[in-house]
C-alpha positions as CSV (number, residue, x, y, z in Angstrom):
1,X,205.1,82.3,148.1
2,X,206.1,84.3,145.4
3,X,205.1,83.6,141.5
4,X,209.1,82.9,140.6
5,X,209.0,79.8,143.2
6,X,206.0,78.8,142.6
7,X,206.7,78.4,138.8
8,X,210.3,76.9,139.4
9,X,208.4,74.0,141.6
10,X,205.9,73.7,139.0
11,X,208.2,72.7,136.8
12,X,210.4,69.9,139.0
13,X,207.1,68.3,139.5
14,X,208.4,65.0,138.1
15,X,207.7,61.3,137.4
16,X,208.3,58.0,139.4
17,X,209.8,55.3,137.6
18,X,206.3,53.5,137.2
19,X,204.8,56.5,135.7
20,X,207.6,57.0,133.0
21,X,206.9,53.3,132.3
22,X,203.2,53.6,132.3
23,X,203.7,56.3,129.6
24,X,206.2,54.6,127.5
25,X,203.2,52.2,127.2
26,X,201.0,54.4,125.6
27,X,198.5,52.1,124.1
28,X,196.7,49.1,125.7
29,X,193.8,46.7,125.7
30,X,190.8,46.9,128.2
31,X,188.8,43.6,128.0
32,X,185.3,43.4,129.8
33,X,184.2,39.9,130.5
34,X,182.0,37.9,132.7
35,X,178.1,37.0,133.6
36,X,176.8,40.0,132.1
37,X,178.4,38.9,128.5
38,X,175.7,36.1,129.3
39,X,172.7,38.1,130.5
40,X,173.4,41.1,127.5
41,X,173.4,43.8,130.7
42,X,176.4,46.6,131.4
43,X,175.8,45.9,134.8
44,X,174.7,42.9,136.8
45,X,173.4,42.7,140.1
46,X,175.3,40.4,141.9
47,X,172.3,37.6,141.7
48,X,173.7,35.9,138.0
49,X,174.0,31.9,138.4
50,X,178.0,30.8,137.8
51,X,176.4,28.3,135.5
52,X,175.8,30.8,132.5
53,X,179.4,31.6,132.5
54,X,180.8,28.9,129.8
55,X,183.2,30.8,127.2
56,X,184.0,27.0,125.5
57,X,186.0,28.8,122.7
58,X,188.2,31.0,125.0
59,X,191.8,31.7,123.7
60,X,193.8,33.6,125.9
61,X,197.1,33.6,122.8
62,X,194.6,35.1,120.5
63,X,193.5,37.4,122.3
64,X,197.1,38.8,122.8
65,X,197.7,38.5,119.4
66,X,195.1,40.9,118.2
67,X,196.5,43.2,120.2
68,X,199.6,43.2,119.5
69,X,198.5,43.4,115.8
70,X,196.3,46.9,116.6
71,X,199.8,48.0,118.1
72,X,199.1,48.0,121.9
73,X,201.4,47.1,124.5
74,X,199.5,45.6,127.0
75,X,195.8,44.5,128.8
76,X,194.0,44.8,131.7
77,X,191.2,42.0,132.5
78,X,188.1,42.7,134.8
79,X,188.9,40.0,136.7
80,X,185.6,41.0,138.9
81,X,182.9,43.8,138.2
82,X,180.5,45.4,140.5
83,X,178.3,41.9,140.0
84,X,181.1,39.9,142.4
85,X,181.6,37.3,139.9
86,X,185.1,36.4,139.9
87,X,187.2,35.0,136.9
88,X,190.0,33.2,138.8
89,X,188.8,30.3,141.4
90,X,189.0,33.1,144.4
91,X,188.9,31.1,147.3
92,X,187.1,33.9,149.7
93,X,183.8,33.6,147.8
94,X,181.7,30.9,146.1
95,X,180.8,33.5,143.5
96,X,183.2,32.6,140.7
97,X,184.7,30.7,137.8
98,X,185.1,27.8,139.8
99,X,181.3,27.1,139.8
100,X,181.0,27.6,136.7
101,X,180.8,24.5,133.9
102,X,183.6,26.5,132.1
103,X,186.5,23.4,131.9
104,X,183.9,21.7,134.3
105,X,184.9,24.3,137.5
106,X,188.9,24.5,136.8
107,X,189.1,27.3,134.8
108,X,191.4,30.5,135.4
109,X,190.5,33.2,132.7
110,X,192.9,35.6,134.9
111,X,195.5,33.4,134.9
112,X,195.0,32.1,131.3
113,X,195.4,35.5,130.0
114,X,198.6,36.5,132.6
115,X,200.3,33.5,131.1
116,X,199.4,34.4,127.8
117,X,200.9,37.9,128.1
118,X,203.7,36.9,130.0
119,X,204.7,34.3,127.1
120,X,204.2,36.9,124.4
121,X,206.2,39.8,126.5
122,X,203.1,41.8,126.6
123,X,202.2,43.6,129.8
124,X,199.3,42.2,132.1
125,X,197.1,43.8,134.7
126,X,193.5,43.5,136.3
127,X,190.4,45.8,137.2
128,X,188.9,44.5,140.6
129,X,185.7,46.4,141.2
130,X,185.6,48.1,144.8
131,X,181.8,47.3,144.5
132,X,180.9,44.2,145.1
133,X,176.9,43.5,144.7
134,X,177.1,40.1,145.4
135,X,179.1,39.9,148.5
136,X,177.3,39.5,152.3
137,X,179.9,41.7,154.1
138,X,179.7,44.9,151.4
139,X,178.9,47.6,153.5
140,X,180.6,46.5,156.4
141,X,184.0,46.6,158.3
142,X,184.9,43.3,156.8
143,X,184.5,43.6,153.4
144,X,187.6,45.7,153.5
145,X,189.3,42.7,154.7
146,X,186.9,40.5,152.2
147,X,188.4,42.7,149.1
148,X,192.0,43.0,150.2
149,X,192.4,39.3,150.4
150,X,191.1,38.9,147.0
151,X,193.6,41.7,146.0
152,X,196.4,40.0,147.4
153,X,195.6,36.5,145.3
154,X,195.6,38.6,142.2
155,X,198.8,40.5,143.1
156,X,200.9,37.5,144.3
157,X,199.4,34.4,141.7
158,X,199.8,36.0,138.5
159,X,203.3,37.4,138.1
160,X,204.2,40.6,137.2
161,X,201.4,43.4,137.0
162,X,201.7,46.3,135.3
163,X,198.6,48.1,136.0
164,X,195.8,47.9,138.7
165,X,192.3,49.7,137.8
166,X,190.0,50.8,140.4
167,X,186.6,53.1,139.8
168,X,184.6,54.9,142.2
169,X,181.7,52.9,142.3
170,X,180.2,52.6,145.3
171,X,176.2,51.4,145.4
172,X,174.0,50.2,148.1
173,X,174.6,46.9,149.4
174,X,172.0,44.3,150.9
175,X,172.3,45.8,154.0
176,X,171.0,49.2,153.0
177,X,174.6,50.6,153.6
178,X,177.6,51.6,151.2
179,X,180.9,50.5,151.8
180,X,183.7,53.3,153.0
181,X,186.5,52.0,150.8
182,X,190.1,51.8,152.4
183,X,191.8,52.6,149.7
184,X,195.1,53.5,151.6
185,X,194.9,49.7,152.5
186,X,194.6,48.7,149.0
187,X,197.2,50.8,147.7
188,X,199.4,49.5,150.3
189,X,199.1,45.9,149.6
190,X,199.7,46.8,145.9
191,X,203.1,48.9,146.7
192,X,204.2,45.5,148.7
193,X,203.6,42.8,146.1
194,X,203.6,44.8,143.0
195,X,205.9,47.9,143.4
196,X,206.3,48.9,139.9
197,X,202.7,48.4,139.0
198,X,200.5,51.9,138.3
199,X,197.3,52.3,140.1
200,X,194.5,54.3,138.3
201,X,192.1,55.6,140.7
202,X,189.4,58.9,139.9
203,X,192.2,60.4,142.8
204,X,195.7,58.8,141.8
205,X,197.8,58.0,143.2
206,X,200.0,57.0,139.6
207,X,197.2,57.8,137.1
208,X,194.0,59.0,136.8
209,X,191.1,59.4,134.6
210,X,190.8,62.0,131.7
211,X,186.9,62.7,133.0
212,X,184.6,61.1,130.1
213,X,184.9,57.8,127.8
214,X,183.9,59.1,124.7
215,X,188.1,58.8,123.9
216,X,188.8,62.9,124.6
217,X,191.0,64.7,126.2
218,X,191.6,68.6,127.3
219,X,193.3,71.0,124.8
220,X,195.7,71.1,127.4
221,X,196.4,67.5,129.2
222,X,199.1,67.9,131.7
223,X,200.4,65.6,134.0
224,X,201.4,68.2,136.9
225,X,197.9,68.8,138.4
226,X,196.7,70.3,141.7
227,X,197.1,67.4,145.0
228,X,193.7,68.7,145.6
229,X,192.5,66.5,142.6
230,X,194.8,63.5,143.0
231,X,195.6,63.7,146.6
232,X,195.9,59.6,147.1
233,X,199.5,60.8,144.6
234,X,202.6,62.0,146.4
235,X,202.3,66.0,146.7
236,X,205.8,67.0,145.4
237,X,205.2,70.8,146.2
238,X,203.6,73.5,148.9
239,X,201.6,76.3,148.6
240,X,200.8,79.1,145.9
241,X,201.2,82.7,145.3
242,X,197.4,83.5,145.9
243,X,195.6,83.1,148.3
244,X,192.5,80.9,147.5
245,X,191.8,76.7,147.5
246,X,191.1,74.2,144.8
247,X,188.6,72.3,147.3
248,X,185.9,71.1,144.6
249,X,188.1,70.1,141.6
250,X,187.2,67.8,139.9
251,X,188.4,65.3,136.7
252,X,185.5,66.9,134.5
253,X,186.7,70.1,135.0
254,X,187.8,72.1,131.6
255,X,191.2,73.3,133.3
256,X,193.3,71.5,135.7
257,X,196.6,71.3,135.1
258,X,197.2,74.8,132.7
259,X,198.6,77.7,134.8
260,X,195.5,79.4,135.1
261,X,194.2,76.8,137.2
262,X,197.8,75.3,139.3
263,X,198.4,78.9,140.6
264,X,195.4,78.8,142.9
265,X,196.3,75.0,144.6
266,X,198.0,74.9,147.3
267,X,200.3,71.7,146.1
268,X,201.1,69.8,142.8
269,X,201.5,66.1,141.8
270,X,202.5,64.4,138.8
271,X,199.7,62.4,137.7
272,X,199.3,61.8,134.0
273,X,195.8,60.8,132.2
274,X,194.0,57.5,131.2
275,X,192.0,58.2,128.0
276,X,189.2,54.8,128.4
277,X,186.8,54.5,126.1
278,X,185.1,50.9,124.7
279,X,185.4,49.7,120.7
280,X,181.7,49.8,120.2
281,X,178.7,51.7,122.3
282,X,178.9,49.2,125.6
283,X,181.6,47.8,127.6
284,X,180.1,44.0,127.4
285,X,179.6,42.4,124.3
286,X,176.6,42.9,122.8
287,X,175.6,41.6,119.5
288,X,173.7,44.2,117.8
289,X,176.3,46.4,118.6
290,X,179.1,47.4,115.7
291,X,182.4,48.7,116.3
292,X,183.6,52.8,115.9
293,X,184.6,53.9,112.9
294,X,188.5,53.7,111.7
295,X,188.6,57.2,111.7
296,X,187.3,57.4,115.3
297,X,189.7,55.5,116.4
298,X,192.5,56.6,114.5
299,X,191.4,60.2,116.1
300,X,191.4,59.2,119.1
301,X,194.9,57.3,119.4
302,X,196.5,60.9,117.8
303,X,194.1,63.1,120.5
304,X,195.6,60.7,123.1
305,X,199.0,59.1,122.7
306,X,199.4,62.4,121.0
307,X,198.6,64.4,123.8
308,X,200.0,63.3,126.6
309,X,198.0,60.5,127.7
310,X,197.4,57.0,127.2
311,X,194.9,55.0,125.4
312,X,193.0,51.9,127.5
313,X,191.0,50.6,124.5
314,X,188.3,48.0,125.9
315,X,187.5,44.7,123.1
316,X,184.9,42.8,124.8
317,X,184.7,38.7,124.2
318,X,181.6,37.2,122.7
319,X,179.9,34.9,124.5
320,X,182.2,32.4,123.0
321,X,185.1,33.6,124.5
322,X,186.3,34.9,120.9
323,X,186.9,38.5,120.1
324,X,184.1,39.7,117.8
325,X,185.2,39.4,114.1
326,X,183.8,42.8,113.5
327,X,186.4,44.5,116.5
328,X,189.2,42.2,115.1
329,X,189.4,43.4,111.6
330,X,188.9,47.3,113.1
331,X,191.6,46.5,115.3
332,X,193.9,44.6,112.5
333,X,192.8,48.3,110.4
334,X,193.9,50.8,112.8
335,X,197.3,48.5,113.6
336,X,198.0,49.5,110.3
337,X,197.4,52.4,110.2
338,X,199.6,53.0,112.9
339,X,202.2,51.3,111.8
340,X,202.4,52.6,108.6
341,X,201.8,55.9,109.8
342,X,205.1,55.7,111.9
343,X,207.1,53.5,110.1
344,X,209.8,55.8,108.4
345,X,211.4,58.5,110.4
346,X,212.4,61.2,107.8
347,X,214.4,63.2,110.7
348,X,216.7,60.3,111.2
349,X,219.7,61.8,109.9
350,X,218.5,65.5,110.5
351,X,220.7,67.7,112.8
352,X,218.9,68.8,115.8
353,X,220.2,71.3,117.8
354,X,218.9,74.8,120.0
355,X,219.5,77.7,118.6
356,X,222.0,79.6,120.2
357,X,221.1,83.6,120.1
358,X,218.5,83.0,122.3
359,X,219.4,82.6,126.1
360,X,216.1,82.4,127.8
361,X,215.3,79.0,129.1
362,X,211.6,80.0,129.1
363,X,211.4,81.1,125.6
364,X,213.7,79.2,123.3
365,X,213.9,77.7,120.0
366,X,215.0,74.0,118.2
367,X,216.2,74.1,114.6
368,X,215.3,70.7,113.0
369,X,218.0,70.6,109.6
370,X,217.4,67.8,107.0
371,X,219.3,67.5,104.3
372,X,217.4,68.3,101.5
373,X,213.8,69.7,101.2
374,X,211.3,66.9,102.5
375,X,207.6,67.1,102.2
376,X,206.2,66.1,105.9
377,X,202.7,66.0,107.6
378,X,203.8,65.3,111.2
379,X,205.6,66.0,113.8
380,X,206.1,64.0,117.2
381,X,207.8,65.7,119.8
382,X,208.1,64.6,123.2
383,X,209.8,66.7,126.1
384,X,212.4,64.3,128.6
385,X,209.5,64.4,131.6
386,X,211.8,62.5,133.7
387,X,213.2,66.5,134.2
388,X,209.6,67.8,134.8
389,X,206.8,68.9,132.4
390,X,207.7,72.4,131.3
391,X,205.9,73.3,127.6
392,X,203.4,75.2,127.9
393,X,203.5,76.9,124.3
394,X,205.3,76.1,121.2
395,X,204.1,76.8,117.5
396,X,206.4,75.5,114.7
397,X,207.9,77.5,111.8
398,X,209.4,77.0,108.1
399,X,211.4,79.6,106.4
400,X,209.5,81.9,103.5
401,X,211.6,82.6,100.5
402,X,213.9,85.1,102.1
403,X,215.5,83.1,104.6
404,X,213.2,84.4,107.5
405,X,211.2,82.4,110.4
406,X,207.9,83.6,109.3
407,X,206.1,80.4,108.0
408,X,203.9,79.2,111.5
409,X,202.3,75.8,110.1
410,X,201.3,74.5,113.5
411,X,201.2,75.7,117.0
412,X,200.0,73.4,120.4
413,X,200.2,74.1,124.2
414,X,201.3,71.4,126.0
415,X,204.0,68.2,124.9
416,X,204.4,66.2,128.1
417,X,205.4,62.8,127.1
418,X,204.6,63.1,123.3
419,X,202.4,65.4,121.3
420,X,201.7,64.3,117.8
421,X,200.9,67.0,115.7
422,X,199.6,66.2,112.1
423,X,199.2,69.6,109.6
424,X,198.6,70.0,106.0
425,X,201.4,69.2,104.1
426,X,205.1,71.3,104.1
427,X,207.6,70.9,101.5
428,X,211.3,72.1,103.5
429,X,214.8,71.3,104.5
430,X,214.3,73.4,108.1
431,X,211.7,73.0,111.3
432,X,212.0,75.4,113.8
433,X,210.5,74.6,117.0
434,X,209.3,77.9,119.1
435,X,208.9,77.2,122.2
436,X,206.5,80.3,123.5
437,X,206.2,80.0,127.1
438,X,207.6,77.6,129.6
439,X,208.1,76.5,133.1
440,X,211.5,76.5,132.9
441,X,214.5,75.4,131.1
442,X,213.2,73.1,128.4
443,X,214.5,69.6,127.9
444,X,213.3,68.3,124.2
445,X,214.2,65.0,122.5
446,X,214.9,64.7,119.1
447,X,211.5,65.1,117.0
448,X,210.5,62.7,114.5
449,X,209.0,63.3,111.3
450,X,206.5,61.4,108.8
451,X,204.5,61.9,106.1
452,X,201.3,60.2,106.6
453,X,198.3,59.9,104.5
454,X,195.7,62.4,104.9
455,X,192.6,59.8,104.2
């Protein structure tokens, strides 16, 4: 294959209708609950008694509330972690809420919060650990079926799911043995009862993981990557123009989806990244733990959302079922701060157009006209993926005092879905948007503009 097809591919490499939704939801709630908020461990061992599980002050409308208020869009409950311990009444094990004193054995935290998001039009999905340290059949043929039946009462009792989580953990069960996941099968079942639901897997097949939870991301985070990394997502493309393999990829790796890297696969998917980090040191709640800084966070949501990702921000409930007062005023802050930071568009009436003289499609330019001089600290731009993901330079410009383009105040590498990028203050009635180097012809959406404060 020669470099010219391989580049034109590259860049019709595009999103299903799940994915474009996924992105569009940009920010969202991870919330880790069960035995070991009882027993102050990250990870239990399968042995916990139901009986310590009693969250009396549980409030599923609260809970979505605060949320909404820190400006995410939707949640995702671990409805069971590697201990087993389920929190719906699962009617394959014994191992769950319903043996539990919580509302004396009728509770339904799962369903409690579906209901809740559902009401409040706020997206819902689970985390249903592959590992299952409590269960007699891990590590055998039937636990495949064991964990598929309890994937299809969370798919088909808790209306519509937006997201499914999955990890790679895979221990040692009782039996000395670890379990060969069929994740095909899983995915399967998921496709059937939830078909517009993303599945986040280390591998895809809709999203996978940025390769750390310390709330990073690449310098580069694209969404077209090698199949060799995510090969459980649809490989949209064949072969490359050298002759070499991508067989030990991995998510940690520095490169994946820059050009550099893509030329030497020998297939591409589109398979954006999950940015997962917790608001304070663990995933369970912990008391003597205090919640990240505002400015962490605030970094974070701009080095995510920003870049071409999406943000799963885990709040863990106390024991009490509450969410810790310290996490809910650090949420309520950085709601704020997004909101306020994005609240007044100053490109609204701007005239956006591409500048003519220039006829290559893989090195063009935007002019961004207000209509007076506006003093601005931001710029969102966001390329139509639906087309492909084609960026893979820009650099923006103002004009110096002669009229000419010689003013660079900013310059990124990829945009994706939406790159945020925040600069030391300008003072102009023009933005022209450079676009360096591309995949192919480039398909921008109107930018937006803000002046934010710099604290």
């Amino acid at each position: 294959m020669d470099f010219g097809t391989f580049l034109s591919n590259a860049a019709n490499v595009v999103p299903s209708k799940r994915q474009l939704s996924w992105f569009d939801t940009e920010f969202y709630g991870f919330i880790h609950f069960g035995v070991n908020t009882f027993t102050n461990k990250e990870w239990g061992d399968g042995t916990e008694d139901p009986g310590i599980f009693n969250p009396e002050k549980f409030d599923a409308e609260k809970i979505v509330e605060i949320f909404k208020k820190a400006g995410m869009r939707g949640l995702v409950i671990t409805a069971k972690h590697h201990d087993g311990f389920c929190l719906w009444p699962s009617k394959y094990t014994e191992h769950s809420i319903k043996n539990s004193p919580y509302k004396n054995g009728t509770g339904d935290i799962v369903k409690e919060l579906a209901d809740a998001c559902h009401r409040n039009n706020f997206k819902f999905g689970f985390y249903l650990s592959p590992w299952d340290r409590n269960s007699e059949y891990y590590g055998t043929d039937e636990y495949n079926t064991y964990y598929k039946n309890q994937l299809t009462e969370l798919l088909t009792n808790y209306g519509k799911v937006f997201h499914v989580w999955f990890d790679g953990a895979c221990g040692e069960g009782p039996n000395g043995k670890k379990q060969e996941y069929d994740f095909p099968g899983y995915i399967e079942l998921i496709r059937k009862y939830q078909p517009d639901a993303t599945i986040f897997n280390d591998h895809g097949p809709d999203v996978r993981w940025c390769g750390n939870e310390s709330g990073t991301c690449r310098h580069s985070e694209w969404a077209v990557v090698p199949h060799e990394l995510v090969f459980r997502a649809e490989k949209q493309t064949e072969g490359s123009p050298v002759d070499s393999s991508l067989k030990y990829i991995y998510n940690t790796d520095k490169e994946l989806g820059s050009m550099q890297n893509i030329i030497h696969s020998q297939g591409l998917a589109f398979c954006g990244s999950e940015v997962d980090m917790s608001i304070r040191p663990g995933w369970f709640w912990h008391e003597n733990e205090e919640p990240h800084s505002l400015e962490r966070l605030w970094k974070t949501y701009l080095n995510t959302v920003g870049a071409n990702c999406c943000f799963h921000l885990n709040v863990p409930p106390t024991k009490e079922g509450l969410i810790d007062e310290r996490d809910e005023k650090r949420l309520y802050e950085l709601g704020e701060k997004i909101s306020k930071a994005f609240s007044k568009n100053l490109a609204e009436d701007s005239v956006f157009e591409e500048v003519a003289e220039d006829k290559s499609e893989y090195h063009t330019s935007f002019d961004l006209k207000f209509s007076e001089e506006t003093e601005f600290n931001c710029v969102v731009l966001e390329e139509d993926i639906s087309k492909g993901q084609r960026v893979e330079n820009f650099a923006l410009y103002t004009q110096n005092d002669f009229g000419n383009w010689s003013l660079q105040f900013f310059e990124g590498t990829c945009i994706g879905h939406k790159k945020i990028c925040v600069f030391d203050t300008e003072k102009s009635s023009h933005i022209r948007i450079v676009i360096i180097s591309s995949r192919g012809e480039v398909y921008l959406k109107k930018p937006t503009v803000y002046k934010i404060d710099e604290e």
